[in-house]
N, CA, C and O of each residue as an XYZ file, in Angstrom:
756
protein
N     -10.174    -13.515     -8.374
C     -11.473    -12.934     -8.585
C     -12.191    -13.748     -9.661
O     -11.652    -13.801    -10.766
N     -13.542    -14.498     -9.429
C     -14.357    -14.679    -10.524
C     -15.471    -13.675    -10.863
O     -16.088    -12.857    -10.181
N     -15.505    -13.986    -12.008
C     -16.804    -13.041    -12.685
C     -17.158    -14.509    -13.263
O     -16.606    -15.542    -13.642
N     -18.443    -13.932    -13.085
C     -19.867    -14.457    -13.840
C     -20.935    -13.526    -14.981
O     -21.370    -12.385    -14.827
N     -21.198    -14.705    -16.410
C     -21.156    -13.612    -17.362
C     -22.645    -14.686    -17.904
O     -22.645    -15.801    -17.382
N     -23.478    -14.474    -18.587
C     -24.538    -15.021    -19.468
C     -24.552    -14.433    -20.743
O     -25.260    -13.435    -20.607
N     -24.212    -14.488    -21.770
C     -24.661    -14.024    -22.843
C     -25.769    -14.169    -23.348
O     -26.185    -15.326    -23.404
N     -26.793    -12.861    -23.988
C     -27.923    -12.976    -24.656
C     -27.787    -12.573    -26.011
O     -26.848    -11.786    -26.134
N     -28.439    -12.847    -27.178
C     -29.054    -12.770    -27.961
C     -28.434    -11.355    -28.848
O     -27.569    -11.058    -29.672
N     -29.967    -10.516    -27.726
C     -30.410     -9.775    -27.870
C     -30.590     -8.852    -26.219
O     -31.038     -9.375    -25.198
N     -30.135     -7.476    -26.329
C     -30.769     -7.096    -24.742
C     -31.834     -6.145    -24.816
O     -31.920     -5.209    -25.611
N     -32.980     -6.606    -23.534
C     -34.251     -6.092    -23.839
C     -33.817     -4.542    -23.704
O     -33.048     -4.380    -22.757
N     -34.110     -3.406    -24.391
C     -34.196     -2.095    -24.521
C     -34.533     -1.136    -22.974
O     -34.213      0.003    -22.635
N     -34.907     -1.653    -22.654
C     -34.703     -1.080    -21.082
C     -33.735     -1.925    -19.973
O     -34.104     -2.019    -18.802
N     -33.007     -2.273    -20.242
C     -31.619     -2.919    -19.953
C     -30.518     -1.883    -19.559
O     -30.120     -1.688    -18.411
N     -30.161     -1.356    -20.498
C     -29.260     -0.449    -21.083
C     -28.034     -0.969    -20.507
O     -28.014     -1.986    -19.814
N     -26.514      0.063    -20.929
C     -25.383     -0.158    -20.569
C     -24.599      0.252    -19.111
O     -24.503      1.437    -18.792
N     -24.322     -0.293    -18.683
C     -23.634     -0.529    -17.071
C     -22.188      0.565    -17.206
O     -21.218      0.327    -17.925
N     -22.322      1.541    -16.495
C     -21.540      2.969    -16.460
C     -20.537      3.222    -15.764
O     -20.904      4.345    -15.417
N     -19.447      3.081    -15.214
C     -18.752      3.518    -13.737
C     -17.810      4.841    -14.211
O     -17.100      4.921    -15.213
N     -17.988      5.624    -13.396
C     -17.315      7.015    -13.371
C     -16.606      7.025    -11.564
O     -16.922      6.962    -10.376
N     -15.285      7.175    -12.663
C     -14.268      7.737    -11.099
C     -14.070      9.403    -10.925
O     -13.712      9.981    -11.951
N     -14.219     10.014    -10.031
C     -13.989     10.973     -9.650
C     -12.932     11.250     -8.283
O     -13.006     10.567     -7.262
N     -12.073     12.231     -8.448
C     -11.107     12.180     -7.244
C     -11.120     14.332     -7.195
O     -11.516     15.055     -8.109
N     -10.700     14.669     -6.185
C     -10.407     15.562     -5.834
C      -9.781     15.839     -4.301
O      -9.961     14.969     -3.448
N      -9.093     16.978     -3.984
C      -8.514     17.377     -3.191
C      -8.471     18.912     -2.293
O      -8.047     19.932     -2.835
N      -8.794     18.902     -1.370
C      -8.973     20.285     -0.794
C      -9.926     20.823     -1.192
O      -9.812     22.016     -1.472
N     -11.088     20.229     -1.350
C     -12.419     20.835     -1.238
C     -13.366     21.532      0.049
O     -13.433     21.053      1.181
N     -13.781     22.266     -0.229
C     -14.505     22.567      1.214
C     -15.644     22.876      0.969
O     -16.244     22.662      2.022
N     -16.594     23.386     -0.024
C     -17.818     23.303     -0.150
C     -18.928     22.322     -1.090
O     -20.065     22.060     -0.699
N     -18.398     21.891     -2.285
C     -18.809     21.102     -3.130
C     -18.180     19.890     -3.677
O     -17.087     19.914     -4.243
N     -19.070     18.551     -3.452
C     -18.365     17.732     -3.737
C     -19.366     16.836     -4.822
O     -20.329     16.089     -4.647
N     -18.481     17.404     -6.256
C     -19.277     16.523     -7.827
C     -19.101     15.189     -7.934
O     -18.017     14.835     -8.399
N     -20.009     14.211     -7.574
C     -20.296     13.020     -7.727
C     -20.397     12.408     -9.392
O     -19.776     11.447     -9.844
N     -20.978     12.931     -9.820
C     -21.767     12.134    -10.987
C     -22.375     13.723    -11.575
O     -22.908     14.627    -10.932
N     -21.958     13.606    -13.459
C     -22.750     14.522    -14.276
C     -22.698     13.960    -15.993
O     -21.999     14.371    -16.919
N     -23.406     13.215    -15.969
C     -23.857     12.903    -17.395
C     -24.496     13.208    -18.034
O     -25.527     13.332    -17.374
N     -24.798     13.606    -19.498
C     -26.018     13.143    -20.042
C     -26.163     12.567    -20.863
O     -25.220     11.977    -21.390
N     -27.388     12.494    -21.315
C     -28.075     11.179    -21.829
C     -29.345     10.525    -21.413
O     -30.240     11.221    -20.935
N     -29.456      9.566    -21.521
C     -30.648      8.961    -20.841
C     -30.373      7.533    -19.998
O     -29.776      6.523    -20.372
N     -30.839      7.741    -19.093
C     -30.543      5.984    -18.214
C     -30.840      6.093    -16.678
O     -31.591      7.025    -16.390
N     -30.525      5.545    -15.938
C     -30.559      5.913    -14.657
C     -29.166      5.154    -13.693
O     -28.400      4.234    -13.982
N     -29.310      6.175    -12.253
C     -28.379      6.250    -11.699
C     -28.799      5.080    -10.444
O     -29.865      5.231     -9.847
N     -27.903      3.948    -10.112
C     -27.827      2.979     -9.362
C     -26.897      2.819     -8.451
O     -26.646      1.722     -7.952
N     -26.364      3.788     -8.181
C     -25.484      4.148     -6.639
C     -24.144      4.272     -6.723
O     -23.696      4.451     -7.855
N     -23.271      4.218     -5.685
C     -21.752      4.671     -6.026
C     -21.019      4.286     -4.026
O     -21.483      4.114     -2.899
N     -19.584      4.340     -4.765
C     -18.558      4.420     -3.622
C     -18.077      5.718     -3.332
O     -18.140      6.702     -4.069
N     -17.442      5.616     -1.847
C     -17.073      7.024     -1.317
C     -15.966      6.923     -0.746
O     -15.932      6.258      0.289
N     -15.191      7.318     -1.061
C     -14.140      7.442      0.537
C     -13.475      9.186      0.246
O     -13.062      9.827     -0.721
N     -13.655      9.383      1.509
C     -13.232     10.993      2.435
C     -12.222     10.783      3.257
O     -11.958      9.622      3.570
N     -11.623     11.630      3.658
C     -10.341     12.000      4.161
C     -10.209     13.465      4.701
O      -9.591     14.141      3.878
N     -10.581     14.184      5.805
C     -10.247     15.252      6.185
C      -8.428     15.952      6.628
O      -7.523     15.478      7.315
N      -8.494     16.640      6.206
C      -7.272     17.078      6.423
C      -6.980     17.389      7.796
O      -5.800     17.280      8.128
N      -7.748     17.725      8.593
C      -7.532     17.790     10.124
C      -7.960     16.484     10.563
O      -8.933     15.908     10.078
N      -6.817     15.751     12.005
C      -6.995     14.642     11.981
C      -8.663     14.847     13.633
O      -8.840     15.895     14.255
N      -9.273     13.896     13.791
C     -10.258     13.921     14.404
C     -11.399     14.842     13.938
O     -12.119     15.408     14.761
N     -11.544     14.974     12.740
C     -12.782     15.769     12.295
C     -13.506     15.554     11.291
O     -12.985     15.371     10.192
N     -14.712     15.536     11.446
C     -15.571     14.569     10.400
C     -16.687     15.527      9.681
O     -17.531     15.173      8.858
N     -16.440     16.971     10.269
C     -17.245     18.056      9.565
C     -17.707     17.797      8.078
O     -18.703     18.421      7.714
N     -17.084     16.929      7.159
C     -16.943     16.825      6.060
C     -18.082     16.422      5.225
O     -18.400     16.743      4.081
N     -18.892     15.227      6.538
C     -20.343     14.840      6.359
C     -21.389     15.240      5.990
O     -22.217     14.670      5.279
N     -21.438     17.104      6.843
C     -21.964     17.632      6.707
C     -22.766     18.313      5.392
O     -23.038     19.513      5.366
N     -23.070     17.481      4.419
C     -23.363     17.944      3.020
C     -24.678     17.401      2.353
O     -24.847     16.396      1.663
N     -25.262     18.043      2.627
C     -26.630     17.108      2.002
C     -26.253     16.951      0.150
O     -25.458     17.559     -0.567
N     -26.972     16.152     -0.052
C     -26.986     15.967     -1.596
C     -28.237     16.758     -2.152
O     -29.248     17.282     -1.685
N     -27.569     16.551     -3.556
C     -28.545     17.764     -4.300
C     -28.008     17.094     -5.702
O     -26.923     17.090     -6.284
N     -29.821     16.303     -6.057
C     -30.095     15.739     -7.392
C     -30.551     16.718     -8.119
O     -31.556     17.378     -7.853
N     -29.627     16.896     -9.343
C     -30.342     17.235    -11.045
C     -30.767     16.506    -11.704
O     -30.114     15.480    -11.894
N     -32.510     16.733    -12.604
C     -32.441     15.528    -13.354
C     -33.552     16.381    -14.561
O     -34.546     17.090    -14.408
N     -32.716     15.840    -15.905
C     -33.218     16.848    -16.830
C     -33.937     18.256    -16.590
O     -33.175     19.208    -16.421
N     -35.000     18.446    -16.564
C     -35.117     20.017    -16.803
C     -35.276     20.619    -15.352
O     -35.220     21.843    -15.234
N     -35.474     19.818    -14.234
C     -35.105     20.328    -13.251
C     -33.106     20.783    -12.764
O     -32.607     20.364    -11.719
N     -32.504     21.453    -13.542
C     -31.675     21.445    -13.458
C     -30.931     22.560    -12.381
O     -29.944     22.412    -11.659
N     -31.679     23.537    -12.553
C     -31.487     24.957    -12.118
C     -31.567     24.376    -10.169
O     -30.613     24.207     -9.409
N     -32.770     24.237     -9.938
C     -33.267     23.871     -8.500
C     -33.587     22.029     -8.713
O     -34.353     21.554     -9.552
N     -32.785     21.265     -7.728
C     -32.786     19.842     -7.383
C     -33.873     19.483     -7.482
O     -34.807     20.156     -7.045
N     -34.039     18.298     -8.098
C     -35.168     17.588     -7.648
C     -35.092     16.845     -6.765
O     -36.223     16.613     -6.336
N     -34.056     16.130     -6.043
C     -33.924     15.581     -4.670
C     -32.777     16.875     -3.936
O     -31.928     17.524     -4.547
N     -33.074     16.930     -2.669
C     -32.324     17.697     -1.813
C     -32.074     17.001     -0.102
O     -32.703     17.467      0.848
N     -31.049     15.821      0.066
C     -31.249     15.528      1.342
C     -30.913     16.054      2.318
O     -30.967     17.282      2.381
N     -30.496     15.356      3.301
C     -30.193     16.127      4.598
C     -29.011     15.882      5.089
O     -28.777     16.046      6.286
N     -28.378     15.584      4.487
C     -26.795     14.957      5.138
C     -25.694     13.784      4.094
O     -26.285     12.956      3.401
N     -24.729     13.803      4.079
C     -23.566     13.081      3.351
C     -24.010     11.535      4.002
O     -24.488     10.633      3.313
N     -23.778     11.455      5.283
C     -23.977     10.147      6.012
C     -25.455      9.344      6.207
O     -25.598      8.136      6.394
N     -26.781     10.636      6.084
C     -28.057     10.370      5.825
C     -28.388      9.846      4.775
O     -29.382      9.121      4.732
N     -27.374     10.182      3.328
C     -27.384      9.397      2.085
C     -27.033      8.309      2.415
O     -27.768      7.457      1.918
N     -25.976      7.761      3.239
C     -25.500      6.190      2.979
C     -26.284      5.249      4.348
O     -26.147      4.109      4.791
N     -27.214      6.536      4.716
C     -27.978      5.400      5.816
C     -27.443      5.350      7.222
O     -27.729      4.743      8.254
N     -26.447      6.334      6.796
C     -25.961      6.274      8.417
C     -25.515      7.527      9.702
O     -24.502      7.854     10.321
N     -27.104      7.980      9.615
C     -26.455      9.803     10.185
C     -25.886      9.956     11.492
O     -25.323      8.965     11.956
N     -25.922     10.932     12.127
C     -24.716     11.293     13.071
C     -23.195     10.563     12.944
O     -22.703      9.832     13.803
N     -22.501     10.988     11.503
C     -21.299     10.521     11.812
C     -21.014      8.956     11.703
O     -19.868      8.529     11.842
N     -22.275      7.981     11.410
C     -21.869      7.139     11.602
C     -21.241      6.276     13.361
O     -20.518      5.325     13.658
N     -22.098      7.374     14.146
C     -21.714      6.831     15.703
C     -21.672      5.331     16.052
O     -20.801      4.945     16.832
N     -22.618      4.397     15.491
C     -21.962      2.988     15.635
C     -20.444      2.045     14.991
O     -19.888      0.947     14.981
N     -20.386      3.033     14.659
C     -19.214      2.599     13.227
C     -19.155      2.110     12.664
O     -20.166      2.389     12.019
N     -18.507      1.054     11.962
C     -18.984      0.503     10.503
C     -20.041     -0.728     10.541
O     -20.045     -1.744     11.237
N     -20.928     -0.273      9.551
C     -21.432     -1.508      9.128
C     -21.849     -2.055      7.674
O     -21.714     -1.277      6.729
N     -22.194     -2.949      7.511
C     -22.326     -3.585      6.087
C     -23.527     -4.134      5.934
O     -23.883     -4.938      6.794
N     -24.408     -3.837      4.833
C     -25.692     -4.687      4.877
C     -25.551     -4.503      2.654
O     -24.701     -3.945      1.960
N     -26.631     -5.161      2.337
C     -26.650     -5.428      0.955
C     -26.673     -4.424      0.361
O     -26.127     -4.585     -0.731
N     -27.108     -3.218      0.538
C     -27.141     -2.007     -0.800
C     -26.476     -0.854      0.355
O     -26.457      0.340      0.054
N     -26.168     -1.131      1.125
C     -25.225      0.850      2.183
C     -24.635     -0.163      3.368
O     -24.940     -1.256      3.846
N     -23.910      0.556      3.501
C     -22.653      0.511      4.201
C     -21.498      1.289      4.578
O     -21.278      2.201      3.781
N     -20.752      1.217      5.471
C     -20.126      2.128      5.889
C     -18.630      1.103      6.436
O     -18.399      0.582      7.528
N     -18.012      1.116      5.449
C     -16.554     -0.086      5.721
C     -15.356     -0.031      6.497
O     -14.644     -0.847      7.083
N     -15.376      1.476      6.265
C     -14.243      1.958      7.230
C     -14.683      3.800      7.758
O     -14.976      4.837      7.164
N     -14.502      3.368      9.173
C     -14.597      4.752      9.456
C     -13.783      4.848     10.590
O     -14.066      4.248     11.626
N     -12.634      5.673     10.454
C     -11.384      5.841     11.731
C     -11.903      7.352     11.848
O     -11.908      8.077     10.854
N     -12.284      7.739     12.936
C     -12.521      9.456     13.343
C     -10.886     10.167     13.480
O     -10.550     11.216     12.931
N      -9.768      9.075     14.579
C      -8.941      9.694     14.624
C      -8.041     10.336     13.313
O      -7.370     11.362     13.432
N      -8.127      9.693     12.274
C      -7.515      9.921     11.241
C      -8.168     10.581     10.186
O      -7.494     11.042      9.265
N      -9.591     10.703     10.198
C     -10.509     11.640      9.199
C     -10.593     10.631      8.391
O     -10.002     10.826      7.329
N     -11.022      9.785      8.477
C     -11.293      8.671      7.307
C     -12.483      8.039      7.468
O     -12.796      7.629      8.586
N     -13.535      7.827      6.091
C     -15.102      7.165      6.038
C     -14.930      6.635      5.040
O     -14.456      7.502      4.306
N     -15.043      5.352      4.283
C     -15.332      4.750      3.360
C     -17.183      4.165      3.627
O     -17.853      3.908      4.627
N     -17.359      4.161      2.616
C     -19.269      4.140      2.259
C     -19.174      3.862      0.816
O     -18.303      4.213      0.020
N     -20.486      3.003      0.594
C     -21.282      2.686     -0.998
C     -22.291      2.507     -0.075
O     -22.491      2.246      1.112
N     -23.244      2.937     -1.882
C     -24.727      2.643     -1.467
C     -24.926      1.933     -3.361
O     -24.374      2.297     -4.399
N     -25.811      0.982     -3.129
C     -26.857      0.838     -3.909
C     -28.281      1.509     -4.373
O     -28.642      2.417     -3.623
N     -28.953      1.291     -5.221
C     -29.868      2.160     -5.722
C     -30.673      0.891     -6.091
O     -31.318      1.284     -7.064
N     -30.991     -0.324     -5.895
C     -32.195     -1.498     -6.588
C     -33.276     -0.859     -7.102
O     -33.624     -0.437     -8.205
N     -33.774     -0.913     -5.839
C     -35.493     -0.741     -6.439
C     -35.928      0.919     -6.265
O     -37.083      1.312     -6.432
N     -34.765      1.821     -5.894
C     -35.050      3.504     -5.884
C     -34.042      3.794     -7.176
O     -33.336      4.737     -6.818
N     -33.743      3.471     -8.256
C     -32.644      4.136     -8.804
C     -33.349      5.435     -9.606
O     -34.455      5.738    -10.055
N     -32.348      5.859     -9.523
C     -33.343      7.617     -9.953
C     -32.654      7.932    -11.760
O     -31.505      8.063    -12.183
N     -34.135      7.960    -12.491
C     -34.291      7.507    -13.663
C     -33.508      9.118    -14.679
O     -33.032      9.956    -13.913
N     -33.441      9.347    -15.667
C     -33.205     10.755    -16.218
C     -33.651     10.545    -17.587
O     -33.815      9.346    -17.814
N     -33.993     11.576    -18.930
C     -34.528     11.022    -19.623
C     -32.818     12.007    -20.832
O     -32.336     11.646    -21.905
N     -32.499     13.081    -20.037
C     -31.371     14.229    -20.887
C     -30.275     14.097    -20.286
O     -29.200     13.784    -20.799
N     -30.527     14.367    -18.991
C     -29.362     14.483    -17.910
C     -29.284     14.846    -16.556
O     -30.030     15.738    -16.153
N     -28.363     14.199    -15.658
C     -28.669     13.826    -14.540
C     -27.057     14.703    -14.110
O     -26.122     14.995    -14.856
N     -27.273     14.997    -12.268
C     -26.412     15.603    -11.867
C     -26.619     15.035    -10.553
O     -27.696     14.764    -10.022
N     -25.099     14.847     -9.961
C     -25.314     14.754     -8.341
C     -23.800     15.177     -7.594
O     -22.637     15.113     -7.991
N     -24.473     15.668     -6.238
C     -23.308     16.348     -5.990
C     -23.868     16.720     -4.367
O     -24.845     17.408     -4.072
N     -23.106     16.170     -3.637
C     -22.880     16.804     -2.066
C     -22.019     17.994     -1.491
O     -20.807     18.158     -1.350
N     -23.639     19.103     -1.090
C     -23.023     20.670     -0.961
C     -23.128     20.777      0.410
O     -24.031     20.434      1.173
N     -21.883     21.398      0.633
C     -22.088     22.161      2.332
C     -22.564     23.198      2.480
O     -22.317     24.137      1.723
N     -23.276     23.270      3.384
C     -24.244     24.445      3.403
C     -23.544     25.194      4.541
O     -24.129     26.153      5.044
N     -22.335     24.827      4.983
C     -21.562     26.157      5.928
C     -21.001     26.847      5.320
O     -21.180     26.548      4.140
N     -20.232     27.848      5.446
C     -18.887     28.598      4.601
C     -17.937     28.005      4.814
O     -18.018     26.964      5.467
N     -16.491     28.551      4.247
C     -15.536     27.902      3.925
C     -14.509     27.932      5.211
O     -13.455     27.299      5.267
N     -14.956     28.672      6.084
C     -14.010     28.987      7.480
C     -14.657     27.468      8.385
O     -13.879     26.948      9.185
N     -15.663     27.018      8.255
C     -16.576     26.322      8.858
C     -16.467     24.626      8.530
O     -16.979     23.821      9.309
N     -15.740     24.186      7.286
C     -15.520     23.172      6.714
C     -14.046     23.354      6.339
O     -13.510     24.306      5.771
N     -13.382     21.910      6.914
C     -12.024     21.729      6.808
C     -11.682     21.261      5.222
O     -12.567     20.711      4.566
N     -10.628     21.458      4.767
C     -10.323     20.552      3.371
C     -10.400     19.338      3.878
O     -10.282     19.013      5.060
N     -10.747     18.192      2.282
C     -10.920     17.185      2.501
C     -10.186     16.477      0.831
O      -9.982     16.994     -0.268
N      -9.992     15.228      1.334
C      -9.959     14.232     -0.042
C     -10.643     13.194     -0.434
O     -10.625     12.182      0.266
N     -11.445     13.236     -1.732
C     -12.352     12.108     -1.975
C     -11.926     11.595     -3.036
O     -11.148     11.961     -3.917
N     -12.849     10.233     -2.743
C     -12.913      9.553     -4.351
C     -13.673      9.068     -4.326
O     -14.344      8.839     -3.320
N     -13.998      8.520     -6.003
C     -15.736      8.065     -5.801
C     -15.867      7.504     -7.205
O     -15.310      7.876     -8.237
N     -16.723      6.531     -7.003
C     -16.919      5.433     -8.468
C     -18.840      5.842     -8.055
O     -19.508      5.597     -7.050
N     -19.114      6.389     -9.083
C     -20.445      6.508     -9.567
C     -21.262      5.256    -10.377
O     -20.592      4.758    -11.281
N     -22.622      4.676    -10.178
C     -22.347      3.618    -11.329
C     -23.836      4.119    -11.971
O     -24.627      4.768    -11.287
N     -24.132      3.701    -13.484
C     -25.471      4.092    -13.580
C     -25.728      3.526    -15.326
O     -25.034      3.755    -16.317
N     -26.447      3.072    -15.249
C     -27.150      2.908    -16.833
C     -27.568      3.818    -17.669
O     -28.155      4.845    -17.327
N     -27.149      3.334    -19.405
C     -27.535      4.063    -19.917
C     -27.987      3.553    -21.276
O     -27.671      2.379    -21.471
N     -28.678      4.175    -22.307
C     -29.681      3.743    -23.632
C     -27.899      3.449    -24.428
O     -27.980      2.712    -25.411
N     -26.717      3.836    -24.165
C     -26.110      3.962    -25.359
C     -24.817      3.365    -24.298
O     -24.783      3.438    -23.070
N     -23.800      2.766    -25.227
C     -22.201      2.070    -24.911
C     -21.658      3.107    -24.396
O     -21.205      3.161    -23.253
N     -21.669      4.120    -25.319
C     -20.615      5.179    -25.751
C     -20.897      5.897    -24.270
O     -22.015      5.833    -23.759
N     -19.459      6.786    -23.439
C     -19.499      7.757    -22.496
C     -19.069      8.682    -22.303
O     -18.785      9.129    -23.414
N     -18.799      9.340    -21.605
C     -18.128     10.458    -22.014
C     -16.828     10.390    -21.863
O     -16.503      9.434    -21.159
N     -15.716     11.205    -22.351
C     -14.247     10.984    -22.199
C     -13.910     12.169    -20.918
O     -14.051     13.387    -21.028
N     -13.477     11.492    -19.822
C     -13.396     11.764    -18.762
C     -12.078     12.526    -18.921
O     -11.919     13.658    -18.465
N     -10.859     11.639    -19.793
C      -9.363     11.995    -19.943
C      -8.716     11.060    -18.561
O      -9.383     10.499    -17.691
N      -7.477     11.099    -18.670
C      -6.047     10.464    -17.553
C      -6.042     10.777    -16.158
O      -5.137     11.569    -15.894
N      -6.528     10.537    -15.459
C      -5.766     11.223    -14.100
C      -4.202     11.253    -13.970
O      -3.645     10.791    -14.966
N      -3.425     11.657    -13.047
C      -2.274     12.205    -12.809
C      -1.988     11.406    -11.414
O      -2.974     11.114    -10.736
N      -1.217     11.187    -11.138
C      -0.770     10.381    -10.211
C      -0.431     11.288     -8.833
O       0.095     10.639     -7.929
N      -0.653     12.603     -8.592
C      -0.964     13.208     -7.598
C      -2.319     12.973     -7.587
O      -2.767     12.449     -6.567
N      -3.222     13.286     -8.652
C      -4.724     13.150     -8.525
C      -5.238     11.935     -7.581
O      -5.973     12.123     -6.612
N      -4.807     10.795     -7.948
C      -4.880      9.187     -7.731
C      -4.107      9.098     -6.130
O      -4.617      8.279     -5.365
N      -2.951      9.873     -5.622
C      -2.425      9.357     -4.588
C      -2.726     10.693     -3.798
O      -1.727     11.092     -3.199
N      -3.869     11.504     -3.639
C      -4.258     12.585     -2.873
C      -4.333     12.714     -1.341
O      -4.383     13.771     -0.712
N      -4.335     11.342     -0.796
C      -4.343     11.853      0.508
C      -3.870     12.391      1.335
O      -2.658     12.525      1.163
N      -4.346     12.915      2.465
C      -3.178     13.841      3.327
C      -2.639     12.814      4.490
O      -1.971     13.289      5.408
N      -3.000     11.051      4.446
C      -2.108     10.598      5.088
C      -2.612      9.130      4.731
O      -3.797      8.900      4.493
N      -1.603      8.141      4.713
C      -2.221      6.766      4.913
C      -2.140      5.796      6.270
O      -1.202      5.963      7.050
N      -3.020      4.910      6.495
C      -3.305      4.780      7.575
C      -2.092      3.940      8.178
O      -1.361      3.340      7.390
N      -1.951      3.902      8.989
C      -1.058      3.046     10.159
C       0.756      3.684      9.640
O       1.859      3.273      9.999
N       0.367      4.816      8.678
C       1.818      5.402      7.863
C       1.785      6.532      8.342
O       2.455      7.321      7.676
N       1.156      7.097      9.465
C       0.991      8.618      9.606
C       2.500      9.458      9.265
O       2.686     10.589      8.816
N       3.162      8.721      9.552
C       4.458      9.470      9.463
C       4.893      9.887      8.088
O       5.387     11.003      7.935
N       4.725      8.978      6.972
C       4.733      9.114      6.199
C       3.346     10.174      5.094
O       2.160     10.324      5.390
N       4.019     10.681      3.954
C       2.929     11.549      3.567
C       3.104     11.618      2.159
O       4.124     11.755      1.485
N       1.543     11.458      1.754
C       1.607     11.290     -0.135
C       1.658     12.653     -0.129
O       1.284     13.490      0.692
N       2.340     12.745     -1.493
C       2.048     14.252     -1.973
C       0.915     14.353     -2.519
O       0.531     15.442     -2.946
């Protein structure tokens, strides 16, 4: 792997500091917390990968997003229409994967309940001045949406270094899925 680095000076004040937040969870069925900071900066997109616990079912999509951003906190200030409508790619992703510069969709196996997706945020990144929230809700009940397993790298700028202390994950947390691929037989705890 190379990285490429420039050092300045000085960085211009609307610059700010470059953020990544991991999030993982397991057996969710109605809410899925992306990103909750505060502070001030803005949010420039993130990775996804899902995993349904029933194999051939992708119900999981089904979640529009729902932006907080400072004092709109109570009621969203963005509210979309779908999990897969966020990454650009609705119904499921019916062509199957594709890749372009800011969304994409890298892996998507239906038989196995599996979607990997990132999106970029360039020239839409959604700004906050206190604090920002994001989070994909299902709007069915819980009989209606299968458990699922995600993970997710959030990325986003901010006025200050300092972040919040997230704490350790746990190595069930980190190895959550309910199967890996071409291993069906085999099963993480």
């Amino acid at each position: 792997m190379n990285v490429l680095y420039q050092e300045d000076k000085q960085l211009s004040p609307e610059k700010g500091y470059l953020h990544a937040r991991f999030s993982t969870g397991k057996d969710l069925q109605e809410h899925l917390p992306l990103c909750q900071v505060q502070g001030s900066g803005h949010y420039v997109g993130c990775t996804l990968s899902l995993q349904g616990q029933r194999l051939n079912e992708l119900s999981f999509l089904e979640a529009p997003e729902y932006v907080s951003v400072d004092e709109d906190w109570d009621k969203p200030r963005i509210t979309g229409t779908g999990l897969e409508d966020y990454f650009l790619g609705g119904w499921y992703f019916r062509e199957g994967p594709f890749q372009g510069p800011f969304h994409g969709v890298v892996l998507k196996d239906t038989l196995r309940a599996s979607v990997v997706m990132y999106r970029v945020h360039e020239a839409d990144a959604i700004h906050f001045r206190h604090r920002f929230r994001f989070a994909f809700v299902h709007p069915w009940g819980k009989d209606r949406i299968n458990p699922f397993f995600f993970s997710s790298v959030s990325f986003f700028y901010m006025t200050t270094p300092e972040g919040e202390e997230k704490g350790l994950f746990n190595a069930a947390d980190l190895l959550g899925q309910y199967r890996v691929r071409d291993t069906d037989h085999q099963s993480i705890p």
